[in-house]
C-alpha positions in Angstrom: 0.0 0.0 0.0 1.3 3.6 -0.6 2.1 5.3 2.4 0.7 8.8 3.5 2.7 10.8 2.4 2.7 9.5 -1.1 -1.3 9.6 -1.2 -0.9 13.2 0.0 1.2 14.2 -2.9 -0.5 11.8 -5.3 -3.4 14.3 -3.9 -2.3 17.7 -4.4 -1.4 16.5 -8.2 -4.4 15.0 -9.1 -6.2 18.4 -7.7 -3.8 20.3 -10.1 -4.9 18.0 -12.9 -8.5 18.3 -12.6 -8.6 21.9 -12.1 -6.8 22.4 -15.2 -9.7 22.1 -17.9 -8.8 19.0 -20.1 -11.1 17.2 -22.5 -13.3 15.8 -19.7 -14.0 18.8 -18.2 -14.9 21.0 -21.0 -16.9 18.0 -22.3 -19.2 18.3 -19.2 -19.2 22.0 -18.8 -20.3 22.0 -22.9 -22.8 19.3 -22.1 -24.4 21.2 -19.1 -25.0 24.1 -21.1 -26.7 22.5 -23.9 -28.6 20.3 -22.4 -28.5 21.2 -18.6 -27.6 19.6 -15.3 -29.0 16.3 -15.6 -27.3 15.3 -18.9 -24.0 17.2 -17.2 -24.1 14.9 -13.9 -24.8 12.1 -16.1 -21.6 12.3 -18.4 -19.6 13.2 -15.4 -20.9 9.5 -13.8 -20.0 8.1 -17.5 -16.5 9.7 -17.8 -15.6 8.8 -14.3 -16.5 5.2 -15.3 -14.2 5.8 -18.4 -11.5 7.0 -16.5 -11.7 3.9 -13.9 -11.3 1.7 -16.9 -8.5 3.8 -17.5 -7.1 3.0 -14.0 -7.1 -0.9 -14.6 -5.8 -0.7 -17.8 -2.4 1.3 -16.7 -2.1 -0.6 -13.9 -1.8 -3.8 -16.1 0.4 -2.5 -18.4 -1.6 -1.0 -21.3 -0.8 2.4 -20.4 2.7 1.7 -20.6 1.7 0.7 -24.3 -0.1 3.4 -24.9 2.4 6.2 -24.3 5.5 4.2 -25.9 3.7 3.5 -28.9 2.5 6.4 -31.4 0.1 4.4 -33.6 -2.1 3.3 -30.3 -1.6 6.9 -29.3 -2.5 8.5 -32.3 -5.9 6.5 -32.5 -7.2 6.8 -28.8 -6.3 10.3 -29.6 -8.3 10.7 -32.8 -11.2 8.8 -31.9 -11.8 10.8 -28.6 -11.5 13.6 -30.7 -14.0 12.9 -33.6 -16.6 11.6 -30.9 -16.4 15.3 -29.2 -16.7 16.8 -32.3 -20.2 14.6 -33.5 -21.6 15.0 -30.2 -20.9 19.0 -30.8 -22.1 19.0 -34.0 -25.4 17.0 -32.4 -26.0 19.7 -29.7 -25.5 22.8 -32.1 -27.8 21.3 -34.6 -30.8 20.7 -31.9 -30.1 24.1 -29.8 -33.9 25.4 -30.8 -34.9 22.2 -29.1 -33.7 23.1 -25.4 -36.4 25.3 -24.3 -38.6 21.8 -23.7 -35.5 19.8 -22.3 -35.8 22.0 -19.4 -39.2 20.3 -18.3 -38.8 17.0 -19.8 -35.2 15.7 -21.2 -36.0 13.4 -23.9 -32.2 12.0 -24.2 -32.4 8.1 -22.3 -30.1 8.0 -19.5 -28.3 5.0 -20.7 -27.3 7.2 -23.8 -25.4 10.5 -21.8 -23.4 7.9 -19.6 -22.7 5.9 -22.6 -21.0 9.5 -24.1 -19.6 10.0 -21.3 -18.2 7.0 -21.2 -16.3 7.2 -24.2 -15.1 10.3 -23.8 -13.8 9.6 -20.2 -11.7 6.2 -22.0 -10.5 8.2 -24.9 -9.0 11.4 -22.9 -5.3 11.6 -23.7 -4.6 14.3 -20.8 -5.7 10.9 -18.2 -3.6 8.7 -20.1 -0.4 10.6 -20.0 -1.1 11.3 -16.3 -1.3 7.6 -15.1 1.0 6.2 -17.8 4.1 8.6 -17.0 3.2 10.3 -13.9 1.0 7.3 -11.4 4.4 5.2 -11.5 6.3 7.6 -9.9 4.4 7.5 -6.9 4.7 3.8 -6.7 7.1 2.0 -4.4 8.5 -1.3 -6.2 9.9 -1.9 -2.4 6.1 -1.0 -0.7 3.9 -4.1 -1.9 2.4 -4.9 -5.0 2.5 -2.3 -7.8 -0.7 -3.2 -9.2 -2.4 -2.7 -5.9 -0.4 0.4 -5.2 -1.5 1.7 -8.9 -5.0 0.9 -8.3 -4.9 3.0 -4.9 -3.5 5.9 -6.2 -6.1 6.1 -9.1 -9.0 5.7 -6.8 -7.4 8.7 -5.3 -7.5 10.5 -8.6 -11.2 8.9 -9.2 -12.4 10.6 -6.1 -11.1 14.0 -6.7 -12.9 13.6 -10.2 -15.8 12.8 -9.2 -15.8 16.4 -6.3 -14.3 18.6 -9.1 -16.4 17.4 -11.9 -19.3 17.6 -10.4 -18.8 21.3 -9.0 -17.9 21.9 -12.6 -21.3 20.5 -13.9 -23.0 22.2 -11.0 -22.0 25.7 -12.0 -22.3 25.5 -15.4 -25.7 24.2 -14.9 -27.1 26.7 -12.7 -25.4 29.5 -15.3 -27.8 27.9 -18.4 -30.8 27.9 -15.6 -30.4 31.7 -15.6 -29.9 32.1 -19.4 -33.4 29.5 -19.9 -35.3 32.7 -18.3 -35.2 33.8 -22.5 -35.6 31.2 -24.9 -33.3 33.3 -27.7 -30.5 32.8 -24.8 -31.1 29.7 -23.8 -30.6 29.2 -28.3 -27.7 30.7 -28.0 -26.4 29.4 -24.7 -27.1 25.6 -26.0 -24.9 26.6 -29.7 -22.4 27.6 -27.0 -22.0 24.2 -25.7 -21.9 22.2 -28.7 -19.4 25.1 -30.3 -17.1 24.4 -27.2 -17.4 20.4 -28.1 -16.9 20.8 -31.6 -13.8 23.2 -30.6 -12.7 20.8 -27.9 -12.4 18.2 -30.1 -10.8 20.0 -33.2 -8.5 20.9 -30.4 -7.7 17.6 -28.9 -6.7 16.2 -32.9 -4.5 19.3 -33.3 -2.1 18.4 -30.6 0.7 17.0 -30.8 1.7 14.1 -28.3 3.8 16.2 -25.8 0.6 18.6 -25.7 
């Protein structure tokens, strides 16, 4: 197990991380203004899930894979990128539709964690993080790696999860005041699946070191 002071350092870094908007983040801010809180804290439980599978795979070894190799990069990379930009593009299109999502959201549950999901599994920022940065809190001398690894990302999972959701929170309660004029709340919802569309442009512009 990781001792204290490494989960207290592991801490402060994953804080840094997650405050620093990345593709999760935006992805959950975008999706709270076009289609409001629910559909927000709903991605936010899908990326988290991502980002756990995330978790397990670096802590058997695909992460390692991942980083070393470009082609494997390149493509978790590109298809976390085009799936921002579709969702976008899906969200801009319907943006007349939102004054009636605010009293009855038509979008299936299943479907926003699902996004969520992917987007969560595809983000390049979490990969680099636990790939090069969660082994260097590990102690090959303090116990099993893998369980050490899994540790420190529930640590990362949990800061998430509080950070995200404050994110999704605010950005909701923003939209709430902007749905008081159905041309803003028009414009308000293009806003969010601009920012997705931009997000994801973005994200397949950058190189690997980015």
């Amino acid at each position: 197990m990781p001792t204290t002071a490494t989960v207290a350092t592991f801490l402060l870094a994953s804080v840094v991380l997650v405050l620093i908007p990345g593709p999760s983040v935006m992805f959950i801010v975008g999706r709270a203004l076009a289609q409001g809180r629910r559909a927000a804290l709903l991605s936010v439980a899908g990326s988290t899930t991502g980002a756990a599978v995330l978790v397990v795979a670096v802590a058997t070894g695909f992460g390692a894979v991942a980083l070393a190799s470009m082609a494997v990069f390149t493509v978790l990379k590109f298809v976390g990128a085009g799936y921002l930009v579709f969702l976008g593009v899906q969200a801009f299109r319907h943006r007349g539709d939102l004054a009636g999502a605010l009293t009855a959201s038509t979008a299936p549950a299943h479907r926003l964690y699902r996004q969520g999901f992917v987007v969560g599994a595809t983000n390049p920022k979490t990969v680099v993080f636990f790939a090069a940065v969660l082994p260097q809190f590990v102690d090959p001398h303090g116990g099993a790696v893998t369980g050490q690894m899994l540790v420190l990302g529930l640590v990362f999972l949990g800061v998430a999860i509080v950070l995200d959701v404050a994110w999704a929170l605010a950005a909701g309660a923003a939209r709430d005041w902007f749905a008081t004029s159905p041309a803003r709340l028009r414009r308000v919802g293009g806003t969010g699946g601009l920012m997705m569309i931009g997000l994801g442009v973005g994200l397949a512009a950058t190189g690997r070191g980015d």
